[in-house]
C-alpha positions as CSV (number, residue, x, y, z in Angstrom):
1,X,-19.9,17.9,-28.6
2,X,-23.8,18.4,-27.6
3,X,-24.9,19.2,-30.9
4,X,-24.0,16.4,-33.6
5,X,-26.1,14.2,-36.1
6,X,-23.5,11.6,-35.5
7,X,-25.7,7.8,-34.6
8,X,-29.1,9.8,-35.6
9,X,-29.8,7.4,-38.5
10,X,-33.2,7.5,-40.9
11,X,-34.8,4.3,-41.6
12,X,-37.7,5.9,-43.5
13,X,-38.6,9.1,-45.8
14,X,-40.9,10.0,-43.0
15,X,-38.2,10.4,-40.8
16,X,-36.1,12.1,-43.0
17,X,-38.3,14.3,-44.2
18,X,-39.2,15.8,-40.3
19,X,-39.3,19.5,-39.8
20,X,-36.7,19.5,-37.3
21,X,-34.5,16.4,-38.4
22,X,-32.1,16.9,-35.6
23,X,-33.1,15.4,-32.3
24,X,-31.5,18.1,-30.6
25,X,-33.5,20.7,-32.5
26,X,-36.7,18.9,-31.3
27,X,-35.8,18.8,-27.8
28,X,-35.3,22.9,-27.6
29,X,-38.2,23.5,-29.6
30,X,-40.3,21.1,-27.7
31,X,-38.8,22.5,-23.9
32,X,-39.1,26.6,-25.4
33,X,-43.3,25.9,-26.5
34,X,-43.5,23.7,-23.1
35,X,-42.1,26.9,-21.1
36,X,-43.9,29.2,-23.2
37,X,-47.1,27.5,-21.9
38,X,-46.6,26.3,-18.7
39,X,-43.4,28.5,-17.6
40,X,-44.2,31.9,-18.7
41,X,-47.7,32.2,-17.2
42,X,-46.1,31.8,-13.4
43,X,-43.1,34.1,-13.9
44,X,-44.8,37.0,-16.0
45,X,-46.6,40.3,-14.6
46,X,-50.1,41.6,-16.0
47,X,-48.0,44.5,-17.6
48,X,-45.6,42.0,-19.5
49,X,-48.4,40.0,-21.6
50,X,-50.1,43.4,-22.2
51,X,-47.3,45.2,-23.6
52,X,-44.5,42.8,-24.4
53,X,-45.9,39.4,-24.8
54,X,-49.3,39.3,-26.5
55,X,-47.7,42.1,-29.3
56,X,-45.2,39.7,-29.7
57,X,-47.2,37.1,-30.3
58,X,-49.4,39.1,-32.5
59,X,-46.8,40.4,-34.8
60,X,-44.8,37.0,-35.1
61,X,-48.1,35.6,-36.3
62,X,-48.3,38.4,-38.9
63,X,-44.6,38.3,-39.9
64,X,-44.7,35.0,-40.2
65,X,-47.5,35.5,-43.3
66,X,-45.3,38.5,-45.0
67,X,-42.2,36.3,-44.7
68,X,-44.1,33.8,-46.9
69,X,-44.6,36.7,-49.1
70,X,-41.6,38.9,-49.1
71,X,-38.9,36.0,-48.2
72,X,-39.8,32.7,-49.4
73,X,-41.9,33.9,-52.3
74,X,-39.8,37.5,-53.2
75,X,-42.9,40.1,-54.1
76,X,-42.3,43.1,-51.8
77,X,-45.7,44.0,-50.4
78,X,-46.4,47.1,-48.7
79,X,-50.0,46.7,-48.4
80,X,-49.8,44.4,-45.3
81,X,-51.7,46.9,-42.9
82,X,-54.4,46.7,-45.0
83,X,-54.4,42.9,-44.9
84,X,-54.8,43.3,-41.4
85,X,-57.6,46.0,-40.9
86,X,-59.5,43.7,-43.4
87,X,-59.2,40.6,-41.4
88,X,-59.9,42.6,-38.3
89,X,-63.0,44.4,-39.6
90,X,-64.1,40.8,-41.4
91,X,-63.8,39.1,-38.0
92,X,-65.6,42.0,-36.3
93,X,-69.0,42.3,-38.9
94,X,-68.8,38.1,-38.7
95,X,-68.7,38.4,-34.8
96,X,-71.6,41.0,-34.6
97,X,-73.9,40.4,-37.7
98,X,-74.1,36.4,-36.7
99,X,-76.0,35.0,-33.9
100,X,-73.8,33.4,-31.3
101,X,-70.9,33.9,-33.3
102,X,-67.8,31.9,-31.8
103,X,-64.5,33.3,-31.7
104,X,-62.0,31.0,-33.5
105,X,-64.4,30.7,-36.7
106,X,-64.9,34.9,-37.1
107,X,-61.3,35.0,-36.6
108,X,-61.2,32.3,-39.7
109,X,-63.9,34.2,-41.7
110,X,-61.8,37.7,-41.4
111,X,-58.7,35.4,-42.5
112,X,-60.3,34.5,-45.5
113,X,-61.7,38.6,-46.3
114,X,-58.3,38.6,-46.0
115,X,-57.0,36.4,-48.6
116,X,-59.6,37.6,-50.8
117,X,-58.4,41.1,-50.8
118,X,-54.7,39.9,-51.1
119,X,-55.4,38.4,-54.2
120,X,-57.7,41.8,-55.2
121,X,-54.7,43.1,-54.9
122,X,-51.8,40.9,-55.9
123,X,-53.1,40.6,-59.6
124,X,-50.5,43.1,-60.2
125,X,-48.0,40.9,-58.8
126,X,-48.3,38.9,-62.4
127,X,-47.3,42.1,-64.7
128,X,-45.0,44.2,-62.6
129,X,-42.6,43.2,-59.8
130,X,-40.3,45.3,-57.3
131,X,-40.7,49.0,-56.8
132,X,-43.9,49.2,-59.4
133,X,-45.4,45.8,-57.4
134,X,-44.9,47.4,-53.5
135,X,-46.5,51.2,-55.0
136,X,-49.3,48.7,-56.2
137,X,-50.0,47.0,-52.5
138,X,-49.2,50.4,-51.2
139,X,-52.7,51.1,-53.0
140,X,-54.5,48.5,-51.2
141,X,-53.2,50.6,-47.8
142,X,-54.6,53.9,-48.9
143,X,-58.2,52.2,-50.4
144,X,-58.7,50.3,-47.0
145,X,-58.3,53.6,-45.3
146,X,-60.7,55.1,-47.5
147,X,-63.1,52.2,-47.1
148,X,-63.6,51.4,-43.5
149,X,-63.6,55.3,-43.0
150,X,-66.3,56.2,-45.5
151,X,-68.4,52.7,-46.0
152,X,-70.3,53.1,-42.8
153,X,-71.5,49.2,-43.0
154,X,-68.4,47.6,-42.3
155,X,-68.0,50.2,-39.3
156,X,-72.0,48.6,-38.0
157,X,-72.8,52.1,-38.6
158,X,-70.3,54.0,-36.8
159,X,-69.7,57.4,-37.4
160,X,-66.2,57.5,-36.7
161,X,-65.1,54.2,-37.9
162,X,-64.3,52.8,-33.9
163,X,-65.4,49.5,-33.3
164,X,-65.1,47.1,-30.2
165,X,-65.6,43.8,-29.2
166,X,-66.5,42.0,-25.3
167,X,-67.6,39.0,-23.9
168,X,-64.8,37.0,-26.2
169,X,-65.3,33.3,-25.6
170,X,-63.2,30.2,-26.9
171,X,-65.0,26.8,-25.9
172,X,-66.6,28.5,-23.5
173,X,-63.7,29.5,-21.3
174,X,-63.8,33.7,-21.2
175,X,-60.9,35.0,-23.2
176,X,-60.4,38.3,-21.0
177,X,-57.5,38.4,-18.7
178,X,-53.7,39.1,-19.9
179,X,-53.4,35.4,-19.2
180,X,-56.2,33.8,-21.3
181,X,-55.4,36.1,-24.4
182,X,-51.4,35.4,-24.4
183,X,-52.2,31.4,-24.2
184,X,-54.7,31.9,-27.2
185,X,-52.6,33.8,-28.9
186,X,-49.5,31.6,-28.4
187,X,-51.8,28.6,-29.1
188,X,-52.9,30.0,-32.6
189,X,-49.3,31.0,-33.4
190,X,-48.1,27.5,-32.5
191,X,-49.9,26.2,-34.5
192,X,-49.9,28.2,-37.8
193,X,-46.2,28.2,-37.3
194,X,-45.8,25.0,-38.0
195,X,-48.6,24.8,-40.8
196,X,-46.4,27.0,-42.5
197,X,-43.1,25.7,-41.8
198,X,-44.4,22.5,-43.6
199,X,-46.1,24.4,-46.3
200,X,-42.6,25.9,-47.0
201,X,-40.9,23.0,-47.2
202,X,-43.4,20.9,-49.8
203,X,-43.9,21.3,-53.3
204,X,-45.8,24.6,-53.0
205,X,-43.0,25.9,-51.0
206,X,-40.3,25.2,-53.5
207,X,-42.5,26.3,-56.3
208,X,-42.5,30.0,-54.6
209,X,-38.6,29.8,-53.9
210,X,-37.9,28.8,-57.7
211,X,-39.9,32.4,-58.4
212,X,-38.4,33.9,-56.0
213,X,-34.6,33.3,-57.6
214,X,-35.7,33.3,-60.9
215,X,-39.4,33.4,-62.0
216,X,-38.7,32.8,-66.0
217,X,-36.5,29.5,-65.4
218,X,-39.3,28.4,-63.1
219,X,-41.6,29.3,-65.7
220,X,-39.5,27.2,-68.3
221,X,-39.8,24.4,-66.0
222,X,-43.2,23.5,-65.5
223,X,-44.1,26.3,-62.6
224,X,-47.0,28.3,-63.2
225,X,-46.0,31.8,-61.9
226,X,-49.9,32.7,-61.9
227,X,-50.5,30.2,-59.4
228,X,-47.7,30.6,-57.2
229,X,-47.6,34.4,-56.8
230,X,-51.4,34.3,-56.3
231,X,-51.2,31.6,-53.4
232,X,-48.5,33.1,-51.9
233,X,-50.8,36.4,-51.8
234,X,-53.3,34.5,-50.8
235,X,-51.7,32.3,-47.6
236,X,-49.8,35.6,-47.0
237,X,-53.1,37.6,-46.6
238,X,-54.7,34.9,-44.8
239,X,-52.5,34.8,-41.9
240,X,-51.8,38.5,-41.6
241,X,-55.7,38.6,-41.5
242,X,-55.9,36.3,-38.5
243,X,-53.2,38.6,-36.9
244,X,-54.7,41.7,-37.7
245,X,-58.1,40.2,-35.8
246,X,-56.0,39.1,-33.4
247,X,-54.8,43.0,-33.0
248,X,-57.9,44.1,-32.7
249,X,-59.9,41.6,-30.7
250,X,-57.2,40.7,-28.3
251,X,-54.7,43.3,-27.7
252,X,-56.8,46.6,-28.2
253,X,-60.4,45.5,-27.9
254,X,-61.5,48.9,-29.5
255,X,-60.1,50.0,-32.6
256,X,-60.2,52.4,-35.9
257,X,-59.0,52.2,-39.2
258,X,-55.7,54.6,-37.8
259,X,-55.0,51.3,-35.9
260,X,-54.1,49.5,-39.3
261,X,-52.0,52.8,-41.1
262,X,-48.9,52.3,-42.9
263,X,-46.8,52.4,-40.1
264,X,-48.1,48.7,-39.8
265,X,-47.1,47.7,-43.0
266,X,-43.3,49.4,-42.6
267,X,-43.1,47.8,-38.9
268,X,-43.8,44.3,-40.4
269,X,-41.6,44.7,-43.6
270,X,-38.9,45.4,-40.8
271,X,-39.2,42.4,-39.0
272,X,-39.1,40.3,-41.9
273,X,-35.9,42.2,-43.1
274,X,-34.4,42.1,-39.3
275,X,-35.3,38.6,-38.3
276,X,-34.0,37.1,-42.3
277,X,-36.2,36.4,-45.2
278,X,-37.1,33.0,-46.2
279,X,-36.8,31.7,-42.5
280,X,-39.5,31.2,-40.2
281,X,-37.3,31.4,-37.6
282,X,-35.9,34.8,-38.4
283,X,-40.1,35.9,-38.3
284,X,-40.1,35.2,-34.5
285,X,-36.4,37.0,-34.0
286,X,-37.5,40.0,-36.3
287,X,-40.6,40.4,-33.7
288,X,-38.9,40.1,-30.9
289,X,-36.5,42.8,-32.3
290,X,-39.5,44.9,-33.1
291,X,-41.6,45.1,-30.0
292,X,-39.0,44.2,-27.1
293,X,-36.0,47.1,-28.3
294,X,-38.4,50.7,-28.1
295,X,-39.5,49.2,-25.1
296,X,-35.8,48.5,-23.7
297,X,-34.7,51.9,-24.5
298,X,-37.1,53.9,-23.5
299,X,-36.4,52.0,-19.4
300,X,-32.7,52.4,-20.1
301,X,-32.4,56.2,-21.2
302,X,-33.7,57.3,-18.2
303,X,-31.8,56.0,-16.4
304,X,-28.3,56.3,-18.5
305,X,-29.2,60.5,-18.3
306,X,-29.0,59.7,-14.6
307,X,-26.3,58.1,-14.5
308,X,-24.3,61.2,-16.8
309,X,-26.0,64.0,-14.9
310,X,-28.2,64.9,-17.3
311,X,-31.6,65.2,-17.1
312,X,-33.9,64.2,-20.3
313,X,-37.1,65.7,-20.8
314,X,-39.9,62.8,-22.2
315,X,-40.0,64.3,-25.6
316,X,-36.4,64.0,-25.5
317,X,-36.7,60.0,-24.8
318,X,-39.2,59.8,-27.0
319,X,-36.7,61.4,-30.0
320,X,-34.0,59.8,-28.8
321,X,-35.5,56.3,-28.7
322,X,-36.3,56.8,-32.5
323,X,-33.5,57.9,-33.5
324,X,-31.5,55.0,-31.4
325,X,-33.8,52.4,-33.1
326,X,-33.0,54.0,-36.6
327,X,-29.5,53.8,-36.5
328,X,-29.7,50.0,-35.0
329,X,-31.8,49.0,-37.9
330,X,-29.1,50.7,-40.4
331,X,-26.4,49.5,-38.3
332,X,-27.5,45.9,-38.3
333,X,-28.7,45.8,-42.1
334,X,-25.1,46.8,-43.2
335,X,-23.0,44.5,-40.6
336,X,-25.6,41.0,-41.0
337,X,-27.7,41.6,-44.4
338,X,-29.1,38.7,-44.5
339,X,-31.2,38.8,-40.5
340,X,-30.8,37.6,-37.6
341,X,-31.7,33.9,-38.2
342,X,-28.3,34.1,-40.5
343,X,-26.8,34.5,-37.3
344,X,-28.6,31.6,-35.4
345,X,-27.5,29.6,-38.6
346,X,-23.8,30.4,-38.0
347,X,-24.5,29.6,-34.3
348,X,-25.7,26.1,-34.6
349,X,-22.9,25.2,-37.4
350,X,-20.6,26.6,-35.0
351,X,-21.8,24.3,-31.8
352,X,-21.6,21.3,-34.6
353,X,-17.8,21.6,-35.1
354,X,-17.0,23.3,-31.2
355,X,-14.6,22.4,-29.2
356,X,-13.0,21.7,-32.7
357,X,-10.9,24.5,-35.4
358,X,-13.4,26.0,-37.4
């Protein structure tokens, strides 16, 4: 009843062509950044952007680039830690090594070590695909270790590999309280998230889609499979370099290479897998999975042992919030395959037919 196309007619391709072509799509997007913004900042504590909201943020930025990898594009990359520690440690050496460096452009100069890496590394992608392509970005994990460990330069000389940054500035408003960093954070994700939603949806989009269900008819077709596996890579890399920067400047403010391990890569292969592949969407719900469950369980075990009589040791929670999250990530891979944005999907054609049979 609330939620129809009926009387929304398109007088021109422009229209038609919108990202959210539904008015009623618009409007919640449109309310939910407006909140985000302007709603969130009075209702949130210090503790909540610091350990749930700016790591949100952060990591819905980041799965939003593997997504364009893994989901619209279909090359299974385990190498997006790496991608990360490069952008971070690109965006640190262009923040320290150049006078009066500004914020946003070191953040765009570590995306870009980024995508150049991510191509380094995705030239496999063109011989070998599956298992043999995600042991090949697994490399790239394992040589950025090595690298920002042993190369001293890209560590300005330190000998355990721990960097930090201060005095972080964005048109020169100070970026230092929980407040300031979850607005530039949800500011830069805003707006990447839609740069990709419409790169998804032109030519270059469909180009990585027509690989992903079947590179040889694309191939047959007209698609170069160089070109589109190699730009996916490389807009993949880019914006899980600005996340990884992000990571690092932002949320920890001092970091070392153990910051950007494997676990990482794992973590963000997860979300995509949770939240749904090929869906932008399903990036944000695959986050939100990520980040907000460990930190749910481990308030609510506590007090469940309570409430039983039984008293849980912290290691105990600790185990015991693994293992939970484990079996919720099985559990929900066998029962919805396809993520949690298949679910919103079924949602919204749902509300289109309600109070109707469906």
């Amino acid at each position: 009843m609330f939620y129809r196309e009926n009387g929304q007619f398109k007088t021109s391709y422009k229209a038609d062509q919108q990202i959210f072509p539904i008015a009623q799509d618009r409007w919640i997007i449109m309310a939910l950044v407006v909140f985000a913004f302007a709603g969130v900042p009075l209702l949130a504590s210090d503790y909540m952007f610091r350990a749930i909201l700016i790591p949100f943020l952060i990591f819905s930025l980041a799965a939003v680039g593997v997504n364009i990898l893994v989901g619209y594009c279909g090359q299974i990359s385990l190498g997006s830690g790496a991608f990360m520690a490069v952008g971070a440690y690109g965006a640190y050496n262009a923040f320290v090594r150049i006078p009066d460096m500004p914020l946003i452009p070191a953040l765009i100069v570590g995306g870009l070590c980024a995508t150049a890496f991510g191509i380094l590394f995705g030239l496999p992608s063109l011989r070998v695909k599956g298992l043999y392509l995600a042991v090949a970005t697994l490399a790239a994990q394992f040589f950025s270790d090595w690298m920002f460990l042993r190369i001293k330069w890209f560590t300005n000389d330190s000998p355990s590999g721990s960097v930090s940054v201060s005095n972080l500035q964005v048109f020169g408003q100070e970026v230092e309280s929980p407040l300031s960093k979850y607005l530039f954070c949800l500011g830069i994700l805003v707006v990447v998230a839609l740069l990709a939603k419409n790169l998804v949806r032109g030519a270059i989009g469909r180009e990585w889609m027509a690989i992903r269900d079947m590179d040889v008819a694309a191939a047959v077709i007209g698609i170069r499979p160089m070109y589109a596996k190699l730009s996916a890579f490389a807009v993949s890399s880019f914006i899980v370099g600005v996340a990884g920067a992000l990571w690092g400047f932002v949320y920890l403010g001092s970091w070392e290479p153990a910051a950007f391990s494997v676990d990482q890569s794992f973590k963000l292969l997860f979300m995509v897998i949770i939240g749904g592949m090929g869906s932008i969407m399903g990036s944000f719900f695959g986050a939100a999975f990520i980040v907000i469950l460990p930190i749910a369980l481990n308030q609510l075990l506590p007090l469940i042992g309570e409430s039983v009589g039984l008293e849980i040791s912290t290691a105990g929670i600790s185990h015991a919030e693994l293992m939970i999250f484990g079996a919720l990530i099985v559990w929900f891979l066998i029962v919805e395959p396809h993520g949690l944005a298949k679910l919103w999907s079924i949602g919204k054609q749902k509300l289109r037919l309600w109070p109707f049979p469906h």
